[in-house]
Every structure is written in C-alpha cells, then in structure tokens.
N, C-alpha and C positions, 0 to 999 in steps of 0.2 A: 570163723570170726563172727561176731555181732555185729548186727548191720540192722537200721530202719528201712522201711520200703512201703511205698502205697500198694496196697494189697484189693484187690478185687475178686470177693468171694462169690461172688451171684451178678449178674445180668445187672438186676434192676435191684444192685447195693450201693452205696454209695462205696468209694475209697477208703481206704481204713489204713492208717498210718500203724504197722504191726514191727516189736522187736524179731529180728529172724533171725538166724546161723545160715553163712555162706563158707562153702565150701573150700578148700585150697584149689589154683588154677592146676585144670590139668592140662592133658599134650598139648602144646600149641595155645594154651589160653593165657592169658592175663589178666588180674583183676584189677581195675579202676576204681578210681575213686570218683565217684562223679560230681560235676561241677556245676553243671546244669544238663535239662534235658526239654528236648521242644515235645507239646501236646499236640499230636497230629490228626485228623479224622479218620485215620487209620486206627487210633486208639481207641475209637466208637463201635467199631468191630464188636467187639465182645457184647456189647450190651444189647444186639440181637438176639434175640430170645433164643433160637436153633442156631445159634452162628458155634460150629464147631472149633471151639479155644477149649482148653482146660483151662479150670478153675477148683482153687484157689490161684489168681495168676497175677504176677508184677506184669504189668503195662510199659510202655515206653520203648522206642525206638529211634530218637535222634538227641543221644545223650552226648556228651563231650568231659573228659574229665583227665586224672593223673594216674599213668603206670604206677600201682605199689610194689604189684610183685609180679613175676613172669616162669610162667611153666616149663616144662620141660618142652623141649623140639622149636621154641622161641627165640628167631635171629628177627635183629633191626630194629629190636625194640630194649629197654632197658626202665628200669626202676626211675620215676622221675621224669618220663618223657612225656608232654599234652598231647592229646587224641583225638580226633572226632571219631565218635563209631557208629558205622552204618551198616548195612542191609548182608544178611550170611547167603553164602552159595557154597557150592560144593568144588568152583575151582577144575572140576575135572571132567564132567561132561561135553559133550561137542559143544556147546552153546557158552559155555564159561570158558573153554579153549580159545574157540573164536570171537575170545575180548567182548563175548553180551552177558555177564554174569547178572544182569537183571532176567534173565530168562533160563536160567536155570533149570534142570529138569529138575529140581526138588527144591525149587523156591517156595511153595506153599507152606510144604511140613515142616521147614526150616523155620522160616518167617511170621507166619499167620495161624501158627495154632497155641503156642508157646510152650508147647515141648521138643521142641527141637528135632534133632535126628542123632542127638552127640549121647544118650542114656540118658538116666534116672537127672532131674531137676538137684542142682547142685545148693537148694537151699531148701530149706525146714524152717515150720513155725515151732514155737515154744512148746507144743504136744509132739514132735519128731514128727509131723505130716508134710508129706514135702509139698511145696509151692512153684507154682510152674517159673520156672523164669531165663524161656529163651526165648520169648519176644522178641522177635527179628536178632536172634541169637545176642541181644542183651539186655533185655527188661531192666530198664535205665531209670523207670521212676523211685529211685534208691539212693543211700548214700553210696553206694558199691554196687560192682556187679563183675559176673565174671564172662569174659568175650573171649571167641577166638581170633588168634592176631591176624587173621586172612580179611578181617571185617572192621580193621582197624587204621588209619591214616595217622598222621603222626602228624604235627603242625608245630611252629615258633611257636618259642614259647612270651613273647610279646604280643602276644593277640588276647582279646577280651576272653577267653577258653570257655566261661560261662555261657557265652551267647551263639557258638560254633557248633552247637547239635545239629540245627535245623537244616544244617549245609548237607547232611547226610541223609537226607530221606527227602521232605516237601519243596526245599529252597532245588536241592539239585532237582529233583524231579519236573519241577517248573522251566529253570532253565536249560536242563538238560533237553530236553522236550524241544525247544527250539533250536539251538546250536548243535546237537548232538543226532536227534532221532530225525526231526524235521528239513534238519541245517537250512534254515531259512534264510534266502538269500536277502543281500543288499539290493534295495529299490522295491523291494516285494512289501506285499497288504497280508495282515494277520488278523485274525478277530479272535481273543481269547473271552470263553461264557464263564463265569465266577472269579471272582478278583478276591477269593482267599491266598494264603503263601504260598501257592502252586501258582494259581493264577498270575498272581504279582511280580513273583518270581519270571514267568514265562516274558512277561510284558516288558520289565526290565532286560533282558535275554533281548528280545527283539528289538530294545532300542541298539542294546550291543552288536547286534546282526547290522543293523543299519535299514531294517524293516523302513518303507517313505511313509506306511500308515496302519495305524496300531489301533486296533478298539478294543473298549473295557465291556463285557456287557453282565449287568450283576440289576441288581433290585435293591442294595445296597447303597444310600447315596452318599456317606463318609469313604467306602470303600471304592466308589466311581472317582471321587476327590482323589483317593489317595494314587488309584490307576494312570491319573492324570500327572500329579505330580513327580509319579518313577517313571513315565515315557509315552504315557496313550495319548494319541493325538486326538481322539475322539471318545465319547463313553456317553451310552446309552444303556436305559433301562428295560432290564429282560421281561418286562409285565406289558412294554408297550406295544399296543396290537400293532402299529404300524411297523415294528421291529424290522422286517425282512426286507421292506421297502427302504429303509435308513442305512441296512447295513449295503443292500446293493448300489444305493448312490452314493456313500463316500470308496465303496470299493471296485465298483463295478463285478464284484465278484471275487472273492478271497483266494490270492495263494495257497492260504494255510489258513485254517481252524483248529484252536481247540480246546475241548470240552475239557473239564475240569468237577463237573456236576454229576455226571453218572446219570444223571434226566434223561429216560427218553426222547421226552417230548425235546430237549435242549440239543440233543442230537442229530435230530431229524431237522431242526434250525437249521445248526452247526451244518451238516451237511448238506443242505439247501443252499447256506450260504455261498459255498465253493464256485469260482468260477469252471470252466471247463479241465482235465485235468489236475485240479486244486487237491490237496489231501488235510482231510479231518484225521486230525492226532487226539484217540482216547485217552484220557487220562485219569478222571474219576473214577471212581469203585460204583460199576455198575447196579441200579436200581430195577432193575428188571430187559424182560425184552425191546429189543430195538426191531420195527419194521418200518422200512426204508420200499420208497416205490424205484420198482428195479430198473427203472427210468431216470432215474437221479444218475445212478451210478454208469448210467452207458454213455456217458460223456466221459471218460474216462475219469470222474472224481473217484476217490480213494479215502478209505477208510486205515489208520492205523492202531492197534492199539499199544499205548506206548508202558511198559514199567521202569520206574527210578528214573526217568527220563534217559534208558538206556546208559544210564553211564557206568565207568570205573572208577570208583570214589576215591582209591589212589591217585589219580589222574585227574581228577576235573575237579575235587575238592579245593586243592592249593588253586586251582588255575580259580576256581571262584574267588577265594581270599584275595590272590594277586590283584584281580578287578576290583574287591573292596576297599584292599587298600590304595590303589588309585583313584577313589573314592567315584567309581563307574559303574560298581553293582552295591545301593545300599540296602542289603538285603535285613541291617540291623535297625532299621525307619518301620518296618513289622513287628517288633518283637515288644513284648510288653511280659515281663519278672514277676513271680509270684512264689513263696515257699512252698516248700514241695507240702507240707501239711495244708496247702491252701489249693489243693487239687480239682478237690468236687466244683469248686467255686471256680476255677479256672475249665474246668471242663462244660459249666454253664456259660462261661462267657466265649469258647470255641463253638457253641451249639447256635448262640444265638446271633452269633457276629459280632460281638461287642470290642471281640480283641482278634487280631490278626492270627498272630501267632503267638501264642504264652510256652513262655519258658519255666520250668520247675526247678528252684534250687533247693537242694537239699542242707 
C-alpha cells in the first residue's frame, strides 16, 4: 500500500516527507495505522556520523495508532484494536524468558540499526529501493508501519491514542527505572540529573514510590519549574560549582541516583552523590568513558545500567495509564503536538530543550 513517512537519507539531511510502498503484514505482524509518535533522543542516533543505522531509514520508536490488518500466526489482536508499540525482542532467549526482555541477547540488531533481524525492509521508495524501516521494529514516523505483534500492547479504546506512544519507550524508561529496576523504596532520597521525559518521568515515578526527597538537577530553568511541579521537592542547577555540597545536605547522601545524560563528568556526580551502599541507575546513551576512583565504589555504592527501565510493556504500560487516569502520573503535562511534516522543526526543539517531548501526527 502507499503510505507517507519521514525519510532520513544521510546523517547530516534534514527529514524528508517521501511517498513509499509498505508491504503486506507477515507472520505474526500487523500493520497500524499510526496516530501519533513520540521524538525520543534515541532518534538522534543516526545523525552520528559512524553511528551504524542504515540509511535510507524511517525513524520513530514510541508510535501508538490503529490495527488495520493482522498477519498470519496473529492471536489477541484484531482489525480495529488501539496500540501502543514499543521496543522488539526475541521473546526466546534466557533473559526474555526470565521477564527482562529489555536485555535481550539481540536487542541491538533488533532496535538500534533499523534493519531488524526479521529480512529484507518491508517498504520501498518510488525507484523500488528499499527503505530501512525496523526502527525498534517499527519506524513510526509514518502514516503506517508494519510491527510484530510481540511488541505490541493493546489499550481502551477511550484514551487520547495520539498521545500514548511515549508510554512505550522514554515515559516507561523513566518510570520504569524507579519502580521497576531501582524499586525505590518509600521514605528514601533520589537525585535524578536531566529533567527531559526520562527524567520527569522518573521523578514523577518517585513521587509514586513515596520517595521523602526528590531532586531535579538540569541547567534547565523551565525544566527545573517543571520537576518541581510533577514531584521534586528540591531542584538545583547542574553548572553550579557548589552542586555536591547541596545535594549532600538535603540528602545526606542518596539512596538512588540517576543519570539520564550519558555525561561522564554527570556520572562521576551522580555516583559521588550516593550515600554508602546507595545505587546509580544509568540510563542515558553513553557519551564516552566513565572513570570512577575505585574508592567510591568500596563503600559498597553501585552502579546500574538500566535499559527500557527493565520493563514488560504488556505489563507496566496499562499499569501507567491506570496511574493517569487516576490523574497520579501526568505524563501528558510533557508532551507538546506537531505534524509529522513538521519533524526537522520538532527535532530542533528536542535538541535544544525547548519542548519536552514532541509528539508527530501524521
């Protein structure tokens, strides 16, 4: 079928709104329709010059939209049913067995190159070249795309559907991270470094844990406001020399850290911060090496690093909606709407902070 899609042919191209041909769903797949789709900093991947993605390649990973049609070997799903779709695994490995399918033994080739591991790219431009498009097995910046149903959640269909991507990749990863990977107790101190959708996410998470004291730490001062107003009890700026000295007196020392930045230098903070004990949860896309004085760590502080915020997006997806709709996790107080042709523009304002999290309608 014909289908439009944000097309990224080169590193340093802009997006390019291209007519394409998608494929019929095969075994086990479904094609959507999508309804929106969150722009993550995962999607900035590609624009590393050596970052191995193929290209020609559709982008997008926390899309949400409508079953049209359903492949062959497809139970639980039907024509007509709303979706969130998140992150692909293999379902079969020891580590997918044992319920962490964010650690996949083939999470990478799956996810992070956008050819998948499923064969040939199920769509072609207008010359019959094919176009990569298994971007965390469904490159969502599209009016359609086609996903396997193992990476698919199914949701009321009374919910906003346009605004439910993000629940599947940065929003879980944030909160996941806290309840899930961390399970950060009630009464306990958290210090989260970057207050984007992961961040906010997380922060919000630890008001839900019952965390007594939450810090926001960013450079950000809209975004420190905004830490504030989903649950941080405290929010400091990541530039200010006195930083370590601030965060050790409202905490005496952290429970729980964590990084969100990929920074070194915010790491070696982050893990400074810990009281004795305490564990730093990684969670940014690392910016290079970390060395850490191996004196930190002989107090028994802990290093994690965390992917998807460990979760089951079958499972902790609805359990986030249920929290929204109790109106206790407002994960949609983030989100700012822009048409998918308005991509490049949305992608400058995730670059610079300007928007939290931009959602693409197609």
């Amino acid at each position: 079928m014909h289908i439009k899609a944000a097309v990224l042919r080169a590193h340093d191209a802009p997006h390019r709104i291209e007519d394409l041909d998608l494929g019929d769903p095969g075994m086990g797949e479904v094609r959507v329709r999508i309804a929106g789709a969150g722009l993550c900093h995962t999607d900035l991947l590609p624009r590393v010059p050596d970052y191995p993605a193929q290209r020609p390649l559709i982008l997008g990973h926390e899309g949400s939209g409508v079953v049209e049609e359903v492949g062959p070997a497809v139970t639980g799903l039907r024509s007509g049913d709303h979706v969130v779709l998140s992150y692909d695994s293999c379902r079969s490995c020891a580590t997918c067995l044992a319920g962490h399918p964010a650690y996949c033994a083939t999470f990478f080739p799956r996810n992070l190159t956008g050819g998948g591991v499923d064969g040939p790219s199920p769509v072609r431009d207008r010359e019959g070249q094919q176009v990569a498009a298994r971007w965390f097995g469904q490159s969502s910046f599209a009016t359609h795309a086609l996903v396997a149903s193992r990476n698919v959640v199914k949701v009321a269909k009374d919910l906003p559907l346009e605004l439910l991507g993000p629940l599947g990749c940065g929003i879980q990863t944030g909160a996941g991270t806290v309840l899930l990977a961390l399970q950060v107790a009630a009464g306990s101190s958290v210090i989260v470094f970057g207050t984007g959708a992961v961040g906010l996410s997380a922060i919000m998470a630890a008001r839900l844990a019952g965390a007594a004291t939450i810090v926001a730490v960013d450079v950000n001062p809209a975004r420190l406001d905004l830490a504030r107003e989903l649950g941080a009890t405290h929010a400091f700026d990541g530039a200010h020399d006195g930083l370590p000295a601030m965060l050790e007196k409202v905490t005496g020392g952290a429970h729980y850290t964590i990084d969100t930045t990929g920074s070194p230098a915010v790491i070696a903070t982050a893990v400074g911060a810990l009281r004795p004990s305490g564990t730093c949860g990684l969670v940014g896309a690392p910016q290079g090496d970390v060395v850490l004085d191996s004196r930190v760590l002989m107090a028994g502080r802990n290093l994690m690093g965390i992917s998807e915020g460990d979760a089951v997006p079958q499972v902790f997806v609805p359990m986030l909606i249920g929290l929204w709709r109790q109106g206790r996790f407002p994960f949609d107080k983030l989100i700012k709407t822009f048409p998918l042709d308005r991509i490049n523009e949305a992608e400058r304002a995730t670059v610079t902070g300007e928007v939290v999290k931009p959602v693409l309608l197609p």
